[in-house]
N, C-alpha and C positions, 0 to 999 in steps of 0.2 A: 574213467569216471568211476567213480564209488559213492556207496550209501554211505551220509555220514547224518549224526544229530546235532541240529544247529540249537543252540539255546533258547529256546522258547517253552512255556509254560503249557501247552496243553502237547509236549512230545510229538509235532510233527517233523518231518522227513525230507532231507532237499537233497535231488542229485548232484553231484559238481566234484571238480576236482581237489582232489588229496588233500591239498594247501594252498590258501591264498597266499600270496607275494606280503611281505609287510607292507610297503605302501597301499596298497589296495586293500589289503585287512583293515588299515587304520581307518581311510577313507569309506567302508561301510561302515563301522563301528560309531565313525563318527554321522553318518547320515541315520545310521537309526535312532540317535539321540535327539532328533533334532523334527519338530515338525514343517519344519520347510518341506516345498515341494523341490524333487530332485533329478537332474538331468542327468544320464549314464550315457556316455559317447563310446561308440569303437561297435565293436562285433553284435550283432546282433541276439545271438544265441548265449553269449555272455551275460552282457548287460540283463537277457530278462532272467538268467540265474545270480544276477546281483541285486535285482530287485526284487526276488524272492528270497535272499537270505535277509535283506534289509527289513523287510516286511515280517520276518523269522525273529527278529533279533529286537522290535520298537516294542517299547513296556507297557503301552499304552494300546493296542491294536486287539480289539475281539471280534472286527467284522471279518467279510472274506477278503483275497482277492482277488482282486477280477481283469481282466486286461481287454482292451480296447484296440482298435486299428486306428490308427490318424487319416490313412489314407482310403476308410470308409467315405461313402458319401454322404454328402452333407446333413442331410435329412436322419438317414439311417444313425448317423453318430449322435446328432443333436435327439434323437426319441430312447439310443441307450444311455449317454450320459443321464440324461432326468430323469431316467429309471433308475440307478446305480443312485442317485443322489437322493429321489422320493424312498427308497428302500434303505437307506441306511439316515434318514430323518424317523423314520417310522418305526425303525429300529432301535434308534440309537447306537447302533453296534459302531464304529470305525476303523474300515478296515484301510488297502489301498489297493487306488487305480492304477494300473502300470499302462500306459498309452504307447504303442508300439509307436515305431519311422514316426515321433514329430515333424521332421522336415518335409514330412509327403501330407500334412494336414493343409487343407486350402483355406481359404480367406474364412469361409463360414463357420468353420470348425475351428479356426484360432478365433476368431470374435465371443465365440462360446467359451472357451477356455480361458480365455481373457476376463469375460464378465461374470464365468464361476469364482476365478482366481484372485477378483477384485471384490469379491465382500467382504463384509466385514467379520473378523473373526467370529464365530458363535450365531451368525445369521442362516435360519434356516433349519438348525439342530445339526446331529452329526452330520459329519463329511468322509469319505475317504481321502486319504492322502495321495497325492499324486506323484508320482513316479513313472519318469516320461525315457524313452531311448531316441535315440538316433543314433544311423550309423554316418551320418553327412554333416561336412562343420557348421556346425547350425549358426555360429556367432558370425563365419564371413556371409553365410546368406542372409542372416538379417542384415549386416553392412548394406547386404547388395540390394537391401530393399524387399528380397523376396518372403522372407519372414516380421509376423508381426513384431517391432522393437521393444514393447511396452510389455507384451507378453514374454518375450526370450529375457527382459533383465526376473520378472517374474520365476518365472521356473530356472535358472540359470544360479541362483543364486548358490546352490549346494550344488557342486557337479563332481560327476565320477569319470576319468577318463579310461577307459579298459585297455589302449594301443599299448603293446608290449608286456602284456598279461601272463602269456607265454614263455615269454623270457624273463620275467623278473625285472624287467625297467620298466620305468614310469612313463605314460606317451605326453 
């Protein structure tokens, strides 16, 4: 691992290795352009340094970010989401959320994600962007029924897959 400066306007600073892989270079470059919310698969400790070079790299981003647990409890998730959300209406700033293990969020925590996820653009004032990991194939457990469907096509839409990060292939 090395210090490197990622392109961003006020000179902040992201740990991570040497070089990304082309593939996965393209793949963030093209997730910071983009305001969709975004799903990063594979390693854990990866993805939440993909989602802070993503968040390094969007033109548009002067809040913070901040990161979340999925597999918080229900209550405790649903009183920091509305915080994070009252605090950057108040602000205006827009920064993003990076939501750790979606696949370990329960029914009450995807309903809430769900019904942030499904307003309407510009309702409410700023938002953070969402930017979500898992390291579990989230599209066969929603098949399986165990994840919300309407949420995973939701967030699903921009995905990063990280397997084979290491070696230069694609997973």
């Amino acid at each position: 691992m090395i210090l490197f400066h990622a392109p961003h306007s006020d000179g902040k600073y992201v740990r991570g290795p040497r070089g990304l892989p082309p593939w996965l270079e393209s793949d963030v470059d093209d997730a910071s352009q983009t305001d969709a919310p975004v799903l990063i698969t594979g390693d854990a400790d990866t993805a939440a340094w993909i989602a802070r070079l993503i968040y390094l790299r969007m033109a548009h981003c002067d809040g913070p970010f901040r990161v979340l647990d999925a597999a918080d409890t229900e209550t405790s998730f649903g009183d920091r989401l509305n915080r994070i959300l009252r605090d950057a209406a108040r602000s205006g700033a827009r920064g993003v959320l990076f939501l750790r293990e979606l696949a370990a969020a329960g029914p009450a925590v995807q309903a809430e994600l769900n019904c942030w996820l499904g307003r309407p653009p510009g309702t409410g004032g700023a938002a953070p962007r969402l930017i979500a990991s898992t390291t579990l194939p989230l599209e066969d457990l929603t098949e399986a029924g165990g994840f919300d469907r309407a949420l995973y096509r939701r967030i699903a839409r921009c995905q990063i897959r990280t397997h084979g990060a290491g070696d230069g292939t694609a997973g």
